[in-house]
C-alpha positions as CSV (number, residue, x, y, z in Angstrom):
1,X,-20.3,-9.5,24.5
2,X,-18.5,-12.8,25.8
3,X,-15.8,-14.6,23.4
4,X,-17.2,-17.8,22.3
5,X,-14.0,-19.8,22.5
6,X,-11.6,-20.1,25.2
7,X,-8.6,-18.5,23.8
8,X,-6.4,-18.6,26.6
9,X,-7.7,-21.2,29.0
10,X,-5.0,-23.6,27.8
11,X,-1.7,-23.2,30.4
12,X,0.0,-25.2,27.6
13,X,-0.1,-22.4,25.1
14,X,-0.7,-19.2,23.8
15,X,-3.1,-17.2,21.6
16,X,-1.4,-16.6,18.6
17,X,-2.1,-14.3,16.1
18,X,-0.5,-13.2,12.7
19,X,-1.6,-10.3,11.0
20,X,-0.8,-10.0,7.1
21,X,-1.1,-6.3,5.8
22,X,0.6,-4.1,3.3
23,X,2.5,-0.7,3.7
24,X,0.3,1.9,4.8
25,X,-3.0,-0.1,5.5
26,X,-2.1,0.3,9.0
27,X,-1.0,-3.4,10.3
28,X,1.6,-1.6,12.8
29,X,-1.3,0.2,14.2
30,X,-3.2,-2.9,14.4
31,X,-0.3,-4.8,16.5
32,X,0.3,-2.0,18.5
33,X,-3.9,-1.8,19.6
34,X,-3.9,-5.8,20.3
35,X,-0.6,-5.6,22.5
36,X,-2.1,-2.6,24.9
37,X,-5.7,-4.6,24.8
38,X,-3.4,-8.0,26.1
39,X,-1.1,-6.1,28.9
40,X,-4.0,-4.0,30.3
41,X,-6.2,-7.1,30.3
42,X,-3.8,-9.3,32.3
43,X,-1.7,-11.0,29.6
44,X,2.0,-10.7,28.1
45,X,2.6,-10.0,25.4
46,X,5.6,-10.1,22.2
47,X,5.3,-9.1,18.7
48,X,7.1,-9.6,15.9
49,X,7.1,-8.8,11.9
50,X,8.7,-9.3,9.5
51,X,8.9,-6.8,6.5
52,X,7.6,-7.5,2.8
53,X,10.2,-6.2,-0.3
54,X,8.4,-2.6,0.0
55,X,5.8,-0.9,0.7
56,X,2.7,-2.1,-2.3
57,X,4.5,-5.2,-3.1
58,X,5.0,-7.0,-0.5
59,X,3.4,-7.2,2.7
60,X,4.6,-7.7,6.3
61,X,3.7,-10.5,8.4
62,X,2.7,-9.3,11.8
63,X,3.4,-12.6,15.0
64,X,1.6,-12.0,18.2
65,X,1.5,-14.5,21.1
66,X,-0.3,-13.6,24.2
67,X,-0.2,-15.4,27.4
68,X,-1.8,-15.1,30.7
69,X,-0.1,-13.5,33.3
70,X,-2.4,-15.5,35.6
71,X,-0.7,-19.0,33.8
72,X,1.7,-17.4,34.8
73,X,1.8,-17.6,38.5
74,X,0.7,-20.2,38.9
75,X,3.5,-21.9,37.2
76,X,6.0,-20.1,38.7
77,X,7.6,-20.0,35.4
78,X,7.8,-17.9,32.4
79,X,6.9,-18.6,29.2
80,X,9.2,-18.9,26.0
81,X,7.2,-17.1,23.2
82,X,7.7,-18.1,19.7
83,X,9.0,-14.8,16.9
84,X,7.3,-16.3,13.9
85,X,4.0,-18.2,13.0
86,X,3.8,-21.9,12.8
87,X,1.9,-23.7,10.2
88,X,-1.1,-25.5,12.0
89,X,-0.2,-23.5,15.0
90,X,-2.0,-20.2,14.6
91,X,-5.6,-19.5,15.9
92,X,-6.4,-16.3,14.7
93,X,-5.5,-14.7,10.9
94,X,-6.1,-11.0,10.0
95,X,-5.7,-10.1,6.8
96,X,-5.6,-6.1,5.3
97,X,-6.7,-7.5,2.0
98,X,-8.1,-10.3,0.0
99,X,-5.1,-11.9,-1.8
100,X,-3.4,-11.5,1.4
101,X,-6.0,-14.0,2.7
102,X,-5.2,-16.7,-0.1
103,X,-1.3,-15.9,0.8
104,X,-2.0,-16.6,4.1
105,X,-3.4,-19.5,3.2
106,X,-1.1,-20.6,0.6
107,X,1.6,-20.8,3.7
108,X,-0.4,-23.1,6.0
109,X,-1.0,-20.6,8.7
110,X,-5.0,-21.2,8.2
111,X,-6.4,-24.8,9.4
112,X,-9.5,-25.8,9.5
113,X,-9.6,-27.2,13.0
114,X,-8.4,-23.9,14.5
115,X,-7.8,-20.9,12.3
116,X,-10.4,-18.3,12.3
117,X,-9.6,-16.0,9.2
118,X,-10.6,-12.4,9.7
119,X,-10.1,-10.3,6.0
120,X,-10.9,-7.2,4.3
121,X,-12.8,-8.3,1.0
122,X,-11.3,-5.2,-0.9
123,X,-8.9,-5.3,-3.6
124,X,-5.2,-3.5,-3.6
125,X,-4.1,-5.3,-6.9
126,X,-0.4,-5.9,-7.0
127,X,2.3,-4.9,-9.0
128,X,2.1,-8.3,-11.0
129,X,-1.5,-7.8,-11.5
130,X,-1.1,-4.3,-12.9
131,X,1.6,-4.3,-15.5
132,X,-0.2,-7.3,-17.5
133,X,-0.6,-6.6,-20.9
134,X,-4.0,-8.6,-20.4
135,X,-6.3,-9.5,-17.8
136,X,-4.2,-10.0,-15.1
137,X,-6.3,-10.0,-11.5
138,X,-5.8,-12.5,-9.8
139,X,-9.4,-14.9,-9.4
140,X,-11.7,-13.3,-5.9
141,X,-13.4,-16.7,-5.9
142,X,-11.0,-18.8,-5.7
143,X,-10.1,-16.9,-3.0
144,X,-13.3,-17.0,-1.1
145,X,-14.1,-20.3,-1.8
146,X,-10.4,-21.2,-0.1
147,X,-11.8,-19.3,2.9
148,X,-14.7,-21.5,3.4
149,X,-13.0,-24.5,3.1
150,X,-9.9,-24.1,4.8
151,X,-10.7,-21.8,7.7
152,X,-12.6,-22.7,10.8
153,X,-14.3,-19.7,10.6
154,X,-13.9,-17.4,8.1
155,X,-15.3,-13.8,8.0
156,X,-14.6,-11.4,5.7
157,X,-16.2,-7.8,4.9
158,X,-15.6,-4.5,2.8
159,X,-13.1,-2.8,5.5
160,X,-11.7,-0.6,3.2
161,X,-15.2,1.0,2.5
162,X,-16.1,1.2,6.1
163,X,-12.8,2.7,6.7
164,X,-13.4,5.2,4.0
165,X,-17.5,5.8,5.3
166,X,-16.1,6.6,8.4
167,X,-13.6,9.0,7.4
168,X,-10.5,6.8,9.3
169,X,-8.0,4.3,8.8
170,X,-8.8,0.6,7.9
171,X,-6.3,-0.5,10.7
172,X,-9.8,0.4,13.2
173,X,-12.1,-1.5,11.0
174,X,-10.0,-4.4,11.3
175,X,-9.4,-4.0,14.8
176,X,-13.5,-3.8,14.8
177,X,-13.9,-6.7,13.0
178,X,-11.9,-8.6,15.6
179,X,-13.5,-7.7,18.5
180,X,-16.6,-9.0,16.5
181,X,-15.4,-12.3,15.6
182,X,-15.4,-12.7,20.2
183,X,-12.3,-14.6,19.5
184,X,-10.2,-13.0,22.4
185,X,-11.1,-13.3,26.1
186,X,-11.2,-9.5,26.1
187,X,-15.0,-7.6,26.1
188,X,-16.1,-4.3,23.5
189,X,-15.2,-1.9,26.2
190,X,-12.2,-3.2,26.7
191,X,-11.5,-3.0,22.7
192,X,-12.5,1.1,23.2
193,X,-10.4,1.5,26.0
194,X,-7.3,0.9,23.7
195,X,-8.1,2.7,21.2
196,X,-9.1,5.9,23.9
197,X,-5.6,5.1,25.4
198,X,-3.5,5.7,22.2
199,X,-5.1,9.4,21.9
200,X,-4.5,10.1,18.0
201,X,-7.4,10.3,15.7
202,X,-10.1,8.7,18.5
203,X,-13.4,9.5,17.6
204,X,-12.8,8.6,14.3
205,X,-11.4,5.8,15.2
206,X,-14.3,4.5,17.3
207,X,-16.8,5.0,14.7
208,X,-14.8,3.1,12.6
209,X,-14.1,0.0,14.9
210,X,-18.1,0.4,16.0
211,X,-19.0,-0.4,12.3
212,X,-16.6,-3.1,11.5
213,X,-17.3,-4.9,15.1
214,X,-20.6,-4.5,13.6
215,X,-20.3,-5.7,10.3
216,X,-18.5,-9.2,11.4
217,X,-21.3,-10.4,14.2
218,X,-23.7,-9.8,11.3
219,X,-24.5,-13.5,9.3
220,X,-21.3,-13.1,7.1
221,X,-22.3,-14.4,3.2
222,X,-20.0,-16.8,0.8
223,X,-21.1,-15.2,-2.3
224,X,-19.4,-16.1,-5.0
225,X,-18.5,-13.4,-7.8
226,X,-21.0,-13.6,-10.8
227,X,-19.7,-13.8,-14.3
228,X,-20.2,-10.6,-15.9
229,X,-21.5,-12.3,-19.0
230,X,-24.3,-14.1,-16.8
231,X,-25.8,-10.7,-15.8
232,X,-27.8,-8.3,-17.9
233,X,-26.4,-4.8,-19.4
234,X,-26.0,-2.2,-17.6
235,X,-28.2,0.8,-17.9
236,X,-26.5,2.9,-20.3
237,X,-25.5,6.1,-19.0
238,X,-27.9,9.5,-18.2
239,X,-25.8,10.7,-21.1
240,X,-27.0,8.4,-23.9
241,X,-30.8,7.5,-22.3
242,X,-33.0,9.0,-24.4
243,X,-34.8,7.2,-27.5
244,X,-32.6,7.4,-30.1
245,X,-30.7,4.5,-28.2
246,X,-33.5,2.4,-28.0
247,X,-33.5,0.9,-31.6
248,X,-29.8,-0.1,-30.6
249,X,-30.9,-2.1,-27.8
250,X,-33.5,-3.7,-30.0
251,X,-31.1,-4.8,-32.3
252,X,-29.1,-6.8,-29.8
253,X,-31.8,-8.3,-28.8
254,X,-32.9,-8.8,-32.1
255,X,-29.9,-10.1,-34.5
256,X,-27.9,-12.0,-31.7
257,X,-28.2,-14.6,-29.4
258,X,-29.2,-14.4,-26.1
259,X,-26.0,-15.3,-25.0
260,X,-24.2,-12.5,-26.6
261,X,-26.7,-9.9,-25.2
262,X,-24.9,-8.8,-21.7
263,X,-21.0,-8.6,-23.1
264,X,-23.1,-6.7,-25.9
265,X,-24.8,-4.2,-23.6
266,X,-21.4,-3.8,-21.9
267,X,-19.7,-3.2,-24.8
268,X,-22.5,-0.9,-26.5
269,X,-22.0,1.1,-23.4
270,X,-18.3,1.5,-23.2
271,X,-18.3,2.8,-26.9
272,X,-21.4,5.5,-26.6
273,X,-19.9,6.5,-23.8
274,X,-16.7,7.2,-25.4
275,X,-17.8,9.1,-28.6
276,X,-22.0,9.0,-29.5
277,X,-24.6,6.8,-30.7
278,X,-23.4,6.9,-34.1
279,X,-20.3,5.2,-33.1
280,X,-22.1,2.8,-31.1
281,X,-24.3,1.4,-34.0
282,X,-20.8,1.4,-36.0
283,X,-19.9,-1.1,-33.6
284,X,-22.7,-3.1,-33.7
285,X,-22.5,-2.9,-37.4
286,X,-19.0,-4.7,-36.8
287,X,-20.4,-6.8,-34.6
288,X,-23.1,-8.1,-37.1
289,X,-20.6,-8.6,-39.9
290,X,-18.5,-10.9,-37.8
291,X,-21.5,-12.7,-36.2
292,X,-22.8,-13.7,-39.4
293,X,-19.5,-14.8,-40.6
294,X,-19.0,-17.0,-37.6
295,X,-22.7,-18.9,-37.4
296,X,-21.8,-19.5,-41.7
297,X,-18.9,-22.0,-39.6
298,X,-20.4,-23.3,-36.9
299,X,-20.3,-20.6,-34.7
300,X,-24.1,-22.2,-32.8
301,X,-22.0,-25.4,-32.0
302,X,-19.7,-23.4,-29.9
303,X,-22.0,-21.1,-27.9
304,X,-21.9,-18.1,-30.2
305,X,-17.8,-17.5,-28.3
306,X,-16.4,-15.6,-31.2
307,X,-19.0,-13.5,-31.3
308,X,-18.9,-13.0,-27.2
309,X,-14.9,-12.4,-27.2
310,X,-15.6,-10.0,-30.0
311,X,-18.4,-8.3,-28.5
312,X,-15.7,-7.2,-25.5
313,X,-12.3,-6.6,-27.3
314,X,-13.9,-4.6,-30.2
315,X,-15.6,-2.0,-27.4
316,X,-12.2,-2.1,-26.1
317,X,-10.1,-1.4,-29.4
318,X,-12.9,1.0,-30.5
319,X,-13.0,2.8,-27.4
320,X,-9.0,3.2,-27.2
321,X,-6.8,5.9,-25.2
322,X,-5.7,9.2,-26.5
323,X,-5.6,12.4,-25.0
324,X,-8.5,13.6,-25.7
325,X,-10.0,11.0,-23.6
326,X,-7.8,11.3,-20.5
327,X,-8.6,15.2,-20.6
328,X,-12.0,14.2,-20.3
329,X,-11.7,11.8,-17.3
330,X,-9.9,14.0,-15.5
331,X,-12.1,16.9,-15.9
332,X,-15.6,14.3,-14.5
333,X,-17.3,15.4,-11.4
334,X,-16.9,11.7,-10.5
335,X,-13.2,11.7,-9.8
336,X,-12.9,15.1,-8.5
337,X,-15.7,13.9,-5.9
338,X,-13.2,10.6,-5.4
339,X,-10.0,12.6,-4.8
340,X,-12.2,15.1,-2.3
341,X,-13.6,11.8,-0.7
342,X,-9.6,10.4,-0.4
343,X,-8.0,13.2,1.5
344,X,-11.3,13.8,3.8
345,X,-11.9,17.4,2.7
346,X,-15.0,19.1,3.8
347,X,-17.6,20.6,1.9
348,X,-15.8,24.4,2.4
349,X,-12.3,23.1,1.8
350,X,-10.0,23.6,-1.6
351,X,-8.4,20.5,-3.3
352,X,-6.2,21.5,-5.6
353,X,-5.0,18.6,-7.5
354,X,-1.7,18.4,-10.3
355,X,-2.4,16.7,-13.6
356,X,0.9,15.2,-15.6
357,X,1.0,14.7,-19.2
358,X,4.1,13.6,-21.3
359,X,2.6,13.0,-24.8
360,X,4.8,12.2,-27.2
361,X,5.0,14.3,-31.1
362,X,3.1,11.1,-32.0
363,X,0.1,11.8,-29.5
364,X,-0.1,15.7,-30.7
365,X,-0.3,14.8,-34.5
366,X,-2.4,12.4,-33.7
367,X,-5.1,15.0,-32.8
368,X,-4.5,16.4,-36.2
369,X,-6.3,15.5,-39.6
370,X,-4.2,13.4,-41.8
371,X,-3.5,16.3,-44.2
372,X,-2.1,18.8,-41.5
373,X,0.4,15.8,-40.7
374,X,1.4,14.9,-44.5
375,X,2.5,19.5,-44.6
376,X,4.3,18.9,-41.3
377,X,6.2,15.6,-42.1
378,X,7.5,18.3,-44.9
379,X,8.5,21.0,-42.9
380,X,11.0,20.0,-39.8
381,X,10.8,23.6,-38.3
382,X,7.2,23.0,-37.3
383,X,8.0,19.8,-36.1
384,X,11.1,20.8,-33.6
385,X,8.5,23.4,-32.4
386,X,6.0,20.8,-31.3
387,X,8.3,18.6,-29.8
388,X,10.0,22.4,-27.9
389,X,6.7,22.7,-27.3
390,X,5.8,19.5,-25.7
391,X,9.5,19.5,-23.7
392,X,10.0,17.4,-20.6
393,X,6.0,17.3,-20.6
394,X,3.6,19.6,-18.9
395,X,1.7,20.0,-15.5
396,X,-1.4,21.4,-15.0
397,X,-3.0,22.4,-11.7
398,X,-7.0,21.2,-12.7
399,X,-8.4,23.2,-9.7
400,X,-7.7,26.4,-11.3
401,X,-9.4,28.1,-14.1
402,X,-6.4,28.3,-16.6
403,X,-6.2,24.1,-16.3
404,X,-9.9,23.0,-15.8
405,X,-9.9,25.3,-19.1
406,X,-7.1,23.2,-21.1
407,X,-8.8,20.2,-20.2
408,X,-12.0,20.9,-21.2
409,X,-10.7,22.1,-24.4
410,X,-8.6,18.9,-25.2
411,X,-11.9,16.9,-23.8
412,X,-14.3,19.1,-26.5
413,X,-12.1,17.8,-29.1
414,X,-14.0,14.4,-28.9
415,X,-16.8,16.4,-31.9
416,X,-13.6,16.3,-34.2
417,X,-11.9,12.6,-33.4
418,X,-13.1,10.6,-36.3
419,X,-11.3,13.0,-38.5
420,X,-7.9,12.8,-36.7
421,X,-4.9,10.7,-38.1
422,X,-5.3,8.8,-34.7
423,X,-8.4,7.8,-35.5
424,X,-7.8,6.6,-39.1
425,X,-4.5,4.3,-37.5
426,X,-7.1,2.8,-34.8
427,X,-9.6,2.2,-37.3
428,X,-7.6,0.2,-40.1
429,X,-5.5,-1.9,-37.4
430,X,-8.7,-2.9,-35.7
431,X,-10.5,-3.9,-39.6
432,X,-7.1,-5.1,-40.2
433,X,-8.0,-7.3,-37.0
434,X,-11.2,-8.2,-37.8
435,X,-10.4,-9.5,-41.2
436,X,-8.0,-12.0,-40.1
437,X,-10.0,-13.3,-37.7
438,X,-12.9,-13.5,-40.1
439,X,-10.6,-15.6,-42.5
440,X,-9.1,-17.6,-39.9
441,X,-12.6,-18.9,-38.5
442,X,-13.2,-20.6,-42.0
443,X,-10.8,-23.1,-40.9
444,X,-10.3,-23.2,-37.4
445,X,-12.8,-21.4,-35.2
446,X,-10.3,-21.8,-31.4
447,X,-7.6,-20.2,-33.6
448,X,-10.1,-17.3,-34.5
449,X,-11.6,-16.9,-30.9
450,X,-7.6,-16.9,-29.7
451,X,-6.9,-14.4,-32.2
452,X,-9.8,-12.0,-31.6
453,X,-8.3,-12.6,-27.6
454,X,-4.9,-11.1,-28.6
455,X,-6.2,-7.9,-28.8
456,X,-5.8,-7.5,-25.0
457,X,-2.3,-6.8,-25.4
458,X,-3.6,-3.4,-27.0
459,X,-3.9,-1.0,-23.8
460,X,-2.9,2.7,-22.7
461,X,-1.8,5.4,-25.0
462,X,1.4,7.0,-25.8
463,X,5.2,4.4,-25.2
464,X,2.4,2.0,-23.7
465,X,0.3,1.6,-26.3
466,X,3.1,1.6,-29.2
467,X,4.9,-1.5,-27.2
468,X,1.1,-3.6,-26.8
469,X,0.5,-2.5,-30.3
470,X,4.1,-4.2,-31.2
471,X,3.8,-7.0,-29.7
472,X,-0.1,-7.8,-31.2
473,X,1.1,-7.3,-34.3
474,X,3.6,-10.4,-33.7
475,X,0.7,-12.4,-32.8
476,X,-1.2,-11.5,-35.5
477,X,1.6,-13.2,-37.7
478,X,2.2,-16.0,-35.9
479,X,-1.6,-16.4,-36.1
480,X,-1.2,-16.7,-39.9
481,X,1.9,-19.2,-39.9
482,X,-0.2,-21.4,-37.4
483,X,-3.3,-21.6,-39.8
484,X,-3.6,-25.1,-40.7
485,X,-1.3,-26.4,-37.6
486,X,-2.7,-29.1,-35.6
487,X,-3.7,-27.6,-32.1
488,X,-2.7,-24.1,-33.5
489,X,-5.0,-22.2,-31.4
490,X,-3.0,-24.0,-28.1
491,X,0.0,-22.5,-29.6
492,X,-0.7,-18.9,-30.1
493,X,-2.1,-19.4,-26.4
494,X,1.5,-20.4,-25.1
495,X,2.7,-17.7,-27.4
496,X,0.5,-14.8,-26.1
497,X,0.8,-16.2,-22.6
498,X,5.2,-16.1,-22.8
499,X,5.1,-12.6,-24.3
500,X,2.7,-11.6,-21.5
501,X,5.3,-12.9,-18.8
502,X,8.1,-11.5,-20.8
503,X,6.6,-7.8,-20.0
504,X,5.3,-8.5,-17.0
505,X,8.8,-9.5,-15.6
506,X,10.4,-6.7,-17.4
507,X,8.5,-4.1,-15.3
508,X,8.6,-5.6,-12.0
509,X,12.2,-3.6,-10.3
């Protein structure tokens, strides 16, 4: 296929590239493939980088210029090439990853009169994003919609996946994707050559460059990410689809709003899923008391929201983190087929995988009824034992029958949960919640919704879950001074938001 600019016609200047990736997606790779396409296809070439803080949290920003050897020549002269990207000055942007798009973007090096932005859609959430107490990912639409407006032409596609479908690296998909774009004076076999030339990994390679090149001369879409809340529920899963969970969904449809129903289904789901369908229509028996509480003040004149927030941060404090749960994640066919997927192993081939666990004493009496605890707490022999016991933590090896047989023991303790001590702490801080949130929507419903919000900061299990616990419970009183405060419910906003950044910044190195 012919390029459909001229990219190099202009003896005045370069092409110029600048590639934005993170460590180990590859963007090396990616320089390395463009400057043998450029000097065997009658160009010079010069490439530059320069390196992010480290590998996952910051990227590297990759400069190529390539000039016509036949400008060249004719001239008589050579060129002076430039070592970093100008803004306004740079025709062609690959990015590894989404966000690395909108930083792209964010320094100028995408115009609208002559960038075309080539990106991965995929997300690889950074370090910033991750150690938020709440909901820290950073917004996809903002990013795409950025793309359309900014870029001249901007094309963007799951990389990652096709990388992953085709068993190689993203570094070819990418490479794919801009031979696709027909961008560079440079035809497909020409792109294939290169990749023949550097000899590691090539049939893989192709496959993977064939169905990116593919996927970016197809009509590339500007969908826009739906709200979650605008879609219906999920199905619930195989597990829980039979009929005794049909009266549950009738009830949602029945005793709420319609725009409660999909955070509803979601969060019907995510608590079924964690223990039965009696602990599902426990939650919606939550649910109902708080909904009726909120439409008694005015909970119709603000689209049902306190009933929505609730609806999502009661399935997530109901369905919390303990070790019976992670036992039973990480004995699901699911992740054992991800983990085979990730290293590439065939259908014959072993993967033998390591599982770490460092519960604390607090974790293993947790699993205990409340009585077993109260004859510990009284005898400090049995207690040095658990934590000799426990020691610097313990590693299992899942793939073998001793460990796949711990975890499935821990993960059949689920049958016994609602009588453990963990589970009577969970269920009184969460009423605990509940009720103030209750009282507080008597007399300011935004200070209510904000407080049933808080509970974000809840997450994880073991130090992480006793720190977010900590720090909700702060909330939770400031909540109560605030009652009666003009704009009180902007306040405990500000409040949660500084704590947020306060533990954010304190895990970042």
């Amino acid at each position: 296929m012919s390029a459909v600019r001229t990219l190099g016609a202009d003896p005045k200047r370069p092409i110029t590239i600048a590639i934005l990736a993170m460590g180990g997606q590859g963007g090396g790779v990616l320089v390395d493939w463009i400057v043998d396409l450029a000097t065997h296809n009658g160009y010079l070439a010069q490439a530059t980088s320069v390196a992010g803080v480290a590998q996952r949290t910051g990227a590297t920003i990759y400069y190529i210029e390539l000039y016509a050897q036949a400008h060249i020549a004719a001239s008589g002269k050579t060129p002076v090439l430039a070592q970093m990207p100008v803004p306004g000055e740079v025709d062609i942007v690959i990015a590894s990853e989404l966000m690395e798009a909108g930083r792209a973007m964010q320094r100028g090096l995408v115009t609208s009169d002559r960038t075309t932005l080539i990106t991965s859609s995929h997300r690889d959430y950074a370090t910033l994003e991750k150690v938020n107490p709440g909901n820290g990912i950073a917004d996809t639409n903002a990013v795409l919609s950025a793309g359309v407006l900014h870029a001249k032409r901007f094309l963007h596609e799951d990389m990652q996946a096709i990388a992953t479908q085709h068993r190689s690296a993203l570094s070819a998909a990418l490479f794919g994707a801009l031979a696709g774009a027909a961008e560079l004076p440079f035809d497909d076999a020409a792109y294939e050559d290169t990749i023949s030339r550097a000899g590691i990994g090539v049939e893989a390679s192709l496959r993977c460059f064939q169905a990116g090149l593919q996927a970016t001369r197809q009509p590339v879409t500007h969908d826009i990410v739906q709200d979650p809340m605008a879609t219906a529920p999920r199905p619930l899963p195989a597990r829980a689809a039979r009929a005794s969970v049909e009266p549950l969904r009738a009830r949602i449809e029945k005793e709420f709003p319609v725009e409660c129903h999909a955070m509803l289904g979601e969060g019907l789901q995510r608590v079924m899923e964690f223990q039965d369908i009696a602990y599902g229509n426990d939650y919606l028996n939550r649910m109902d008391s708080l909904h009726r509480h909120s439409l008694s003040h005015g909970g119709a004149e603000h689209a049902h929201l306190a009933t929505v927030e609730a609806a999502r941060w009661l399935a997530v404090a109901m369905a919390y983190d303990d070790v019976i749960r992670v036992a039973d994640l990480k004995t699901r066919w699911q992740r054992t087929q991800r983990l085979r997927e990730e290293v590439g192993a065939a259908a014959d081939e072993v993967v033998g995988s390591v599982e770490f666990f460092h519960p604390r004493l607090e974790e293993i009496e947790g699993l205990m009824p409340a009585s077993w605890n109260r004859v510990i707490n009284r005898l400090p022999v049995v207690k040095q034992g658990l934590k000799a016991l426990i020691g610097d933590g313990k590693r299992l090896r899942s793939h073998t029958v001793f460990g796949h047989v711990v975890l499935h023991a821990l993960a059949g303790l689920r049958r016994f949960r609602r009588h453990s001590q963990r589970h009577a702490v969970e269920t009184a801080h969460l009423t605990h919640w509940l009720d103030t949130a209750k009282t507080l929507i008597e007399g300011d419903y935004a200070l209510a919704v904000e407080v049933i919000r808080c509970r974000r900061l809840v997450k994880g299990y073991s130090d992480t879950h006793a720190r977010g616990s900590s720090k909700f419970d702060r909330l939770m009183q400031a909540a109560k001074g605030l009652a009666g405060n003009e704009n009180a419910a902007a306040q405990l906003v500000a409040l949660r938001k500084k704590i947020e950044y306060e533990a954010a910044v304190a895990k970042v190195p």
